[in-house]
C-alpha positions in Angstrom: 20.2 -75.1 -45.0 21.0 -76.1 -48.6 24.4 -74.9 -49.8 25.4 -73.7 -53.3 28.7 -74.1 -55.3 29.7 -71.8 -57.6 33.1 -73.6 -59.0 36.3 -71.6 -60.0 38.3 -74.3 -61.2 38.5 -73.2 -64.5 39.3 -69.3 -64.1 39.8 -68.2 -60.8 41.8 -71.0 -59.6 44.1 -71.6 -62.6 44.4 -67.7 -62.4 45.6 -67.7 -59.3 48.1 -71.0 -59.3 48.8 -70.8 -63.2 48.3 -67.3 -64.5 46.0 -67.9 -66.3 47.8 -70.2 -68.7 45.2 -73.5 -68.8 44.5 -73.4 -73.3 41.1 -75.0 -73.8 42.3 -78.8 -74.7 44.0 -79.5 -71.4 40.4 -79.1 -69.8 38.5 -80.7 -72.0 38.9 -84.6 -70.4 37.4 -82.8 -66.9 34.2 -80.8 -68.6 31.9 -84.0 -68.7 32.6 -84.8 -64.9 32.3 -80.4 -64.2 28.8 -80.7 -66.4 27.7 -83.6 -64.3 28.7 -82.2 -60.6 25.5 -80.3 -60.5 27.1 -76.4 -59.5 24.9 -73.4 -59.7 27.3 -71.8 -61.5 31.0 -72.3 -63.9 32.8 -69.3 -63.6 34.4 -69.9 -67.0 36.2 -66.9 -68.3 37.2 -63.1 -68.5 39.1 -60.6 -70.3 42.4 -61.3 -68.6 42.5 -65.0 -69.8 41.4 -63.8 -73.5 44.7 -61.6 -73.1 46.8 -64.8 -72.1 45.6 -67.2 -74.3 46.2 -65.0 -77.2 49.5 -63.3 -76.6 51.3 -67.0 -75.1 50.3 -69.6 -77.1 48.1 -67.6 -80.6 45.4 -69.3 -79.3 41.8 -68.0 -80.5 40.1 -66.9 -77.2 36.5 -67.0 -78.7 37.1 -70.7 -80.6 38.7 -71.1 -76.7 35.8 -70.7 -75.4 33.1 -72.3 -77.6 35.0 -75.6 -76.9 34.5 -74.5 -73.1 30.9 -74.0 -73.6 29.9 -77.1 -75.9 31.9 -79.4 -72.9 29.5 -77.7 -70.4 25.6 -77.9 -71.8 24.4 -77.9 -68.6 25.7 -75.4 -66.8 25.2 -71.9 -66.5 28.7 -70.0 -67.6 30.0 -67.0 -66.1 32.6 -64.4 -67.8 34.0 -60.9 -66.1 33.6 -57.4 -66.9 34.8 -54.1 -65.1 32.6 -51.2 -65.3 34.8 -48.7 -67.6 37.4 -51.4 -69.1 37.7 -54.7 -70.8 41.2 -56.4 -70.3 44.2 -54.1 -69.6 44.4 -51.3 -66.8 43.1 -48.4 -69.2 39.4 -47.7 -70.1 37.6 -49.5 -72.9 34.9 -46.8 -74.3 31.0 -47.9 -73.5 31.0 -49.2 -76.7 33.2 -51.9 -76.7 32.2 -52.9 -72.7 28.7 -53.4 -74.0 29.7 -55.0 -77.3 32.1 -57.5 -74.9 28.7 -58.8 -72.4 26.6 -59.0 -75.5 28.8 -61.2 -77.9 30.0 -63.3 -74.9 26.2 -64.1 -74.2 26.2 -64.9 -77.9 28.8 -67.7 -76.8 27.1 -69.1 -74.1 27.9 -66.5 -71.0 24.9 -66.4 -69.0 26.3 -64.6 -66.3 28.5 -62.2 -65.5 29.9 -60.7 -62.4 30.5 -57.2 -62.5 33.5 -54.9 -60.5 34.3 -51.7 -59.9 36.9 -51.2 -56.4 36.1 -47.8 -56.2 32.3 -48.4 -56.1 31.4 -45.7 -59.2 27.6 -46.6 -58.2 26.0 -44.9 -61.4 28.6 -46.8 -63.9 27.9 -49.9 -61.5 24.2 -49.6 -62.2 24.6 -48.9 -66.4 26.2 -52.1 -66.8 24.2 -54.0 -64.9 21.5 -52.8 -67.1 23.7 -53.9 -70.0 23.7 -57.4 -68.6 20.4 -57.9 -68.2 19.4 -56.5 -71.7 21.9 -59.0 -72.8 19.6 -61.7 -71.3 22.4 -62.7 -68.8 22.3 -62.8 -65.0 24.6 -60.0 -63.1 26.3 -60.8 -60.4 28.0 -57.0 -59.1 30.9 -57.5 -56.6 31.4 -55.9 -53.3 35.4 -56.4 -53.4 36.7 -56.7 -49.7 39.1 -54.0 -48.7 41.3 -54.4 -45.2 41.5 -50.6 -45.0 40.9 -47.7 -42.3 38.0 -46.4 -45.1 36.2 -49.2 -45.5 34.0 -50.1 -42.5 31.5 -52.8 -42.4 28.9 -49.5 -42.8 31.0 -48.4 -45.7 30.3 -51.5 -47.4 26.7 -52.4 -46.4 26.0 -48.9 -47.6 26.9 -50.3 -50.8 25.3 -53.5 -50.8 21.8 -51.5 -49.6 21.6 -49.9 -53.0 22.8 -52.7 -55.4 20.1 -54.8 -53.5 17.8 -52.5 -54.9 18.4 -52.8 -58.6 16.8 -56.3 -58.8 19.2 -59.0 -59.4 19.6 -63.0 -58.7 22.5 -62.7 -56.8 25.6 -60.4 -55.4 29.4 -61.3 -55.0 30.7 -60.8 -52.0 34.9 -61.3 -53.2 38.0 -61.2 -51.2 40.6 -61.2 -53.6 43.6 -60.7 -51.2 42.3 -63.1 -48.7 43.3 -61.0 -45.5 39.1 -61.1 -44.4 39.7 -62.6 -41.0 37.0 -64.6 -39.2 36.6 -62.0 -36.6 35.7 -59.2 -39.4 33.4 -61.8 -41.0 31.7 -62.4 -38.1 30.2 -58.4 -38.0 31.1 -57.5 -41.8 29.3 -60.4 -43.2 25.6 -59.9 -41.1 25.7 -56.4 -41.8 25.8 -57.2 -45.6 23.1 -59.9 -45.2 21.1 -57.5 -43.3 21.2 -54.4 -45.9 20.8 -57.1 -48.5 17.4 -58.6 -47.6 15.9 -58.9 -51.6 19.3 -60.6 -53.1 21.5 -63.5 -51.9 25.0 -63.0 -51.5 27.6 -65.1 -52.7 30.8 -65.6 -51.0 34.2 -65.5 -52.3 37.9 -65.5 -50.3 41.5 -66.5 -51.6 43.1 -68.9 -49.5 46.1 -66.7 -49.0 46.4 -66.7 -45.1 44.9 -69.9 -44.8 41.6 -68.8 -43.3 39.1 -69.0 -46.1 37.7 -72.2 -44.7 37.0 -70.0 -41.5 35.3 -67.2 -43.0 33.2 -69.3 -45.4 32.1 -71.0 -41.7 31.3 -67.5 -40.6 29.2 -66.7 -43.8 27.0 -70.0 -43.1 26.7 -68.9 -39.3 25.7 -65.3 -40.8 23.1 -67.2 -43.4 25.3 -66.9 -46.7 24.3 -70.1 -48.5 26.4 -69.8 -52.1 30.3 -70.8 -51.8 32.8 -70.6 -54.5 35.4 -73.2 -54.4 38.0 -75.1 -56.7 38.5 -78.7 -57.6 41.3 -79.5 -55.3 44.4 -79.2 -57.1 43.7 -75.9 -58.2 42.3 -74.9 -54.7 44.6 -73.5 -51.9 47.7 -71.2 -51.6 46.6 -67.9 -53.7 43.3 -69.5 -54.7 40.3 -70.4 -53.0 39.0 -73.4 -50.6 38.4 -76.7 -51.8 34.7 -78.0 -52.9 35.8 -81.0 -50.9 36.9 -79.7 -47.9 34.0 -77.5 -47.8 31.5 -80.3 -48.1 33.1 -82.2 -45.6 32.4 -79.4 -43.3 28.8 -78.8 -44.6 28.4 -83.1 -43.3 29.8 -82.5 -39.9 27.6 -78.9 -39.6 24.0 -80.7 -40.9 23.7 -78.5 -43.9 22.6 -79.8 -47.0 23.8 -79.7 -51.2 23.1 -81.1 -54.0 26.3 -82.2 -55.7 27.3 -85.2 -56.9 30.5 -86.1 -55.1 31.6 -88.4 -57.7 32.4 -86.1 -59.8 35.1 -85.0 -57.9 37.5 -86.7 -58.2 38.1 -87.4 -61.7 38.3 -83.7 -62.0 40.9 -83.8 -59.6 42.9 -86.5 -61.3 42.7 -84.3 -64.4 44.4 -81.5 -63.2 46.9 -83.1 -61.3 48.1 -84.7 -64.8 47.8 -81.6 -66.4 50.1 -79.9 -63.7 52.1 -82.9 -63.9 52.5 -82.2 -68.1 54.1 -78.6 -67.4 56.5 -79.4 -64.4 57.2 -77.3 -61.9 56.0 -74.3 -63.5 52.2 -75.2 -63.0 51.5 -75.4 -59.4 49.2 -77.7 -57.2 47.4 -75.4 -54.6 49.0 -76.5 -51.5 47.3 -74.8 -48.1 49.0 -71.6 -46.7 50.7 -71.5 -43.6 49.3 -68.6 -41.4 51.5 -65.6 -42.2 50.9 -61.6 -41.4 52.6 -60.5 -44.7 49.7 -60.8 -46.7 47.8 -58.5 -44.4 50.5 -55.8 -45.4 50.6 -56.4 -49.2 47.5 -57.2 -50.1 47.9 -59.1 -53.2 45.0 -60.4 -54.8 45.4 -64.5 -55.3 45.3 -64.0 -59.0 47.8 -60.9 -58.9 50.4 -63.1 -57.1 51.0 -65.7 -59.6 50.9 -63.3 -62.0 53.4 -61.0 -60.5 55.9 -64.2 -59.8 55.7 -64.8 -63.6 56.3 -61.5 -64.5 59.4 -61.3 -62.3 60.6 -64.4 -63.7 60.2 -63.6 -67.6 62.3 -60.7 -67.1 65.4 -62.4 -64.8 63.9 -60.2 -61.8 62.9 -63.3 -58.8 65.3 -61.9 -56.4 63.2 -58.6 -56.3 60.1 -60.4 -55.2 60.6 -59.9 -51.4 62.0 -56.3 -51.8 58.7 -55.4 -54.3 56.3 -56.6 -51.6 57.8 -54.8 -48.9 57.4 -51.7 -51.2 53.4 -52.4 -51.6 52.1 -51.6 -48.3 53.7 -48.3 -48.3 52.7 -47.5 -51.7 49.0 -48.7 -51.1 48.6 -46.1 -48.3 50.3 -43.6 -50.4 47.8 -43.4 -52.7 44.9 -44.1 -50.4 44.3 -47.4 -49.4 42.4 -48.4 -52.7 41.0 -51.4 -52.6 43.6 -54.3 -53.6 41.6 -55.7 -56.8 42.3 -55.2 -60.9 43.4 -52.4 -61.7 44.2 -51.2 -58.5 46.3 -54.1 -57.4 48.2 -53.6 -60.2 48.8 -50.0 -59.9 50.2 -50.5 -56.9 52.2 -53.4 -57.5 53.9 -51.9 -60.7 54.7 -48.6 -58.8 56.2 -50.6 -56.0 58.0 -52.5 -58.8 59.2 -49.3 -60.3 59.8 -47.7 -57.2 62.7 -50.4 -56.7 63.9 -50.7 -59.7 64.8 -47.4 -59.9 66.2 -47.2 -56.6 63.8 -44.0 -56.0 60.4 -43.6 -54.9 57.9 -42.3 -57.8 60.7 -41.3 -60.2 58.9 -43.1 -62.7 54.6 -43.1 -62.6 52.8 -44.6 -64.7 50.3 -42.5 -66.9 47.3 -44.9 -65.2 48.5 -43.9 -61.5 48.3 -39.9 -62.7 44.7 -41.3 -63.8 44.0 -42.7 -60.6 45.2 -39.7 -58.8 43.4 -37.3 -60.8 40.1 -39.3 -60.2 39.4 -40.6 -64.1 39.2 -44.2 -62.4 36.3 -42.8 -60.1 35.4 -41.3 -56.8 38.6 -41.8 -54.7 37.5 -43.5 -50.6 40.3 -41.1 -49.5 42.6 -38.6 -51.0 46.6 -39.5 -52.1 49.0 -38.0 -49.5 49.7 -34.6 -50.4 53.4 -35.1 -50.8 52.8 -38.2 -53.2 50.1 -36.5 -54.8 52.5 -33.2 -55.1 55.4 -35.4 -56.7 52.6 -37.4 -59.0 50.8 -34.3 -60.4 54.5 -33.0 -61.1 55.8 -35.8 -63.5 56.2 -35.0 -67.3 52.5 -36.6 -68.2 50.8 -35.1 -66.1 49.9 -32.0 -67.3 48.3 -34.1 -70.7 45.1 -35.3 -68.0 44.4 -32.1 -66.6 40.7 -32.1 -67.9 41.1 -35.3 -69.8 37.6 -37.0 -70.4 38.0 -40.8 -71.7 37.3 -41.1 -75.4 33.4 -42.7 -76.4 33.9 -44.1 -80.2 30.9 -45.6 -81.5 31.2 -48.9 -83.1 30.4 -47.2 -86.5 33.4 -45.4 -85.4 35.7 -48.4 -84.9 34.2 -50.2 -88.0 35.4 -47.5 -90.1 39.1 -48.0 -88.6 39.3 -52.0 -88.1 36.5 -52.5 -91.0 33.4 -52.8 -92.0 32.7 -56.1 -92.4 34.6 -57.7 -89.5 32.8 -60.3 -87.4 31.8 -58.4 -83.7 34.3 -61.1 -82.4 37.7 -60.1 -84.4 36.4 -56.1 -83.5 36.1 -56.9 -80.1 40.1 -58.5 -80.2 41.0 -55.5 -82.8 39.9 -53.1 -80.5 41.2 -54.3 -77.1 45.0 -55.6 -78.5 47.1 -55.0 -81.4 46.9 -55.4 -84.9 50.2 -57.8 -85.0 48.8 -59.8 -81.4 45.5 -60.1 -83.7 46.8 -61.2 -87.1 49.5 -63.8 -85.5 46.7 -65.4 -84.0 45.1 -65.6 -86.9 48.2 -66.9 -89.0 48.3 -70.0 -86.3 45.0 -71.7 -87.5 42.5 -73.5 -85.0 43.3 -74.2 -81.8 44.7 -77.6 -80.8 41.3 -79.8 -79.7 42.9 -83.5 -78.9 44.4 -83.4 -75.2 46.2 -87.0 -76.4 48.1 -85.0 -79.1 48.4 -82.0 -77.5 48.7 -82.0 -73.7 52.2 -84.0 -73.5 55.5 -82.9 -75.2 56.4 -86.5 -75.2 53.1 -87.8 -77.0 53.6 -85.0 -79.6 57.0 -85.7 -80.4 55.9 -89.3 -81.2 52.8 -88.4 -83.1 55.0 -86.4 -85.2 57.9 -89.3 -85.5 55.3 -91.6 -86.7 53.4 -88.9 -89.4 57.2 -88.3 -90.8 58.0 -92.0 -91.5 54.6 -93.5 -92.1 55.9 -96.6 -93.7 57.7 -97.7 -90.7 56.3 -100.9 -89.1 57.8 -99.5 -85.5 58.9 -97.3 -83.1 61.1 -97.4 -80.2 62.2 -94.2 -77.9 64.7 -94.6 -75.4 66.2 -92.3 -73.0 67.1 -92.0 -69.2 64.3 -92.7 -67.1 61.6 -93.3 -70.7 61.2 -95.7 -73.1 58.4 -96.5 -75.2 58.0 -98.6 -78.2 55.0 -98.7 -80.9 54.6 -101.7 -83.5 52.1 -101.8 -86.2 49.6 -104.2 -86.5 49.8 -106.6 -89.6 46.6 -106.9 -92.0 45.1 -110.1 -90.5 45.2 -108.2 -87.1 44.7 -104.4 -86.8 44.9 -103.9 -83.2 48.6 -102.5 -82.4 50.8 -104.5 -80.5 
């Protein structure tokens, strides 16, 4: 059969090996060879990388992405949206959900997949509705879930009725990567067999090294879309390779249709742009087999994230300690389904569970939430105990009843302004007002990778704009040197 790519280079694999840290000039050398590789779709962008680029480096997420977009005219773009929240681990009202799909399709965004772990079918269904009245493809998710709950049945009972609301494709995601070849082998069929109107796409993290397996399993089982990474951001916590995968397609007989030349300039890019950061931007390296992550759980994305977080705050040495923690509080509260928010619930109690040096001394207000069912229907109750000691904390008499808030946008126009652009509401109403204006203060975003990408470079550039009547310029240090003369006036090529 003919194979599809979706590529995650961009978002899901820098997620996952970078947090989420790539800023819109160090990809811009790689978007012709991306445009030109011939994928069905770019997964390009999502809340969680708006949040990033804004609160690291002031960057303009929406400038961010239109220099995305214009590098990728033939494409169609993909973006992320939960069901009841844009960015963060709260709820966004209705409003500002639908107000996110429709001014990203304004960018570009021709696609969106859609999530919800605990499978809130109606709220699935109105913002699938949302998507298509935007004029965008939806894509919902069935996230993967290595629980006692959810049975192949569980999920295919699922897929049957998103199959029915007429849609070009569902997403079929992974995000821990602990689907095992022998679950694919029954999970997948039943999926493709309750989904007989709508192809599924198929999405796994690397994490125990047997992505490449499953994604063999989905082809056996008739699953003909793939997502996959450019190989330096492919592997470890993110996803298989494109070209490991099409090597496999050659030796199976299946067909594609992308052009393999591409490849590997986008693969040079990114290794220079790794290279640029250090040791602090990883190369996806393949995974050694381990059981752990069958006990934790981590989504790929999750992980870098939560190393990063550890390290801002001096806290490494907790890592093994706070995924030991994980499993236990993951069953605690149910066996939710290891994917945003939930992963992150769960991680952050573990984290507080440790750090603390007692279990659910401190809970977050969002774990009451979950626990009192705001988040949706719950696939199995919170232990009694755990539920006791949660439902006995300080906060949580103040969501006994609580119904999430539905502004309007007249509503928030009145309190961010009337005559805002949709784009500064949207970042008004999703982060603060000092995140917001400090992005604004820093101007544009930096376009020119040769002035921007390399400390080095951009210690020169400025050298050379400080003292411009300086005929040259020579750098020496251990391990570097450079040296720039100008040319004279018969002769204006540089030395």
């Amino acid at each position: 059969m003919k194979v599809e790519f979706v590529d995650q280079t961009l978002r899901d694999g820098q997620q996952s090996l970078w947090g989420l840290r790539l800023r819109a000039f160090e990809a811009l050398e790689a978007l012709p060879h991306l445009d030109a590789t011939g994928f069905r779709v770019i997964d390009l962008t999502g809340a969680g990388m708006f949040t990033v680029l804004l609160r690291t480096f002031k960057d303009d997420p929406w400038e961010s992405t239109d220099l995305l977009v214009a590098g990728l005219p033939n494409n169609k773009l993909r973006a992320a949206t939960r069901t009841i929240s844009v960015g963060g681990m709260g709820f966004t009202p209705d409003s500002v959900v639908d107000l996110w799909v429709n001014t990203m399709a304004k960018h570009g965004i021709g696609s969106f997949w859609i999530f919800d772990c605990l499978f809130d079918m109606p709220k699935f269904k109105r913002v699938v509705d949302v998507v298509k009245e935007a004029g965008a493809d939806p894509a919902p998710a069935v996230m993967y879930g290595l629980t006692d709950v959810h049975t192949d049945e569980w999920f295919a009972a699922r897929a049957a009725e998103i199959d029915s609301w007429d849609i070009p494709s569902i997403y079929v995601e992974d995000a821990p990567g602990v689907l095992t070849p022998e679950r694919a082998a029954t999970l997948l069929p039943a999926l493709q067999k309750a989904t007989p109107k709508t192809p599924l796409e198929l999405h796994c993290h690397a994490t125990t090294g047997l992505a490449q397996l499953v994604y063999l399993e989905g082809l056996k089982a008739g699953i003909d879309i793939l997502h996959t990474c450019s190989l330096p951001m492919a592997n470890g916590p993110s996803l298989p390779s494109t070209e490991a995968m099409l090597a496999s397609l050659r030796v199976l007989g299946h067909e594609h249709d992308l052009d393999e030349s591409q490849l590997p300039p986008v693969a040079a890019h990114f290794e220079r742009a790794a290279l640029t950061h250090g040791a602090e931007y990883e190369l996806g390296v393949p995974n050694e087999f381990s059981l752990l992550p069958y006990e934790h759980q981590l989504p790929g994305g999750m992980t870098g994230s939560l190393k990063k977080n550890l390290a801002d705050h001096g806290m490494e040495d907790q890592l093994t300690a706070v995924l030991e923690e994980i499993p236990a509080v993951r069953r605690d509260l149910g066996e939710p389904i290891m994917a945003t928010p939930f992963s992150q619930f769960v991680g952050i109690q573990a984290l507080l569970n440790i750090v603390s040096g007692e279990r659910y001394k401190v809970i977050p207000d969002e774990v009451i939430q979950y626990t009192l069912g705001h988040y949706g229907p719950l696939a199995r109750d919170v232990e009694p105990d755990v539920k006791d000691r949660i439902l006995a904390s300080p906060n949580a008499a103040k969501f006994e009843g609580w119904e999430q808030p539905q502004p309007s946008l007249a509503d928030l126009r009145k309190k961010f302004g009337k005559s805002i652009r949709d784009e500064e509401l949207l970042l008004r109403a999703l982060y603060s007002e000092d995140e917001v204006d400090a992005m604004i203060a820093a101007g544009p975003v930096p376009r020119d990778p040769r002035t921007s990408a390399s400390e080095i470079v951009e210690n020169v550039r400025r050298l050379v704009a400080d003292r411009r009547d300086s005929r040259a310029v020579s750098i020496f240090q251990p391990g570097f040197s450079i040296e720039l003369r100008r040319g004279n006036s018969e002769d204006e090529t540089p030395a």
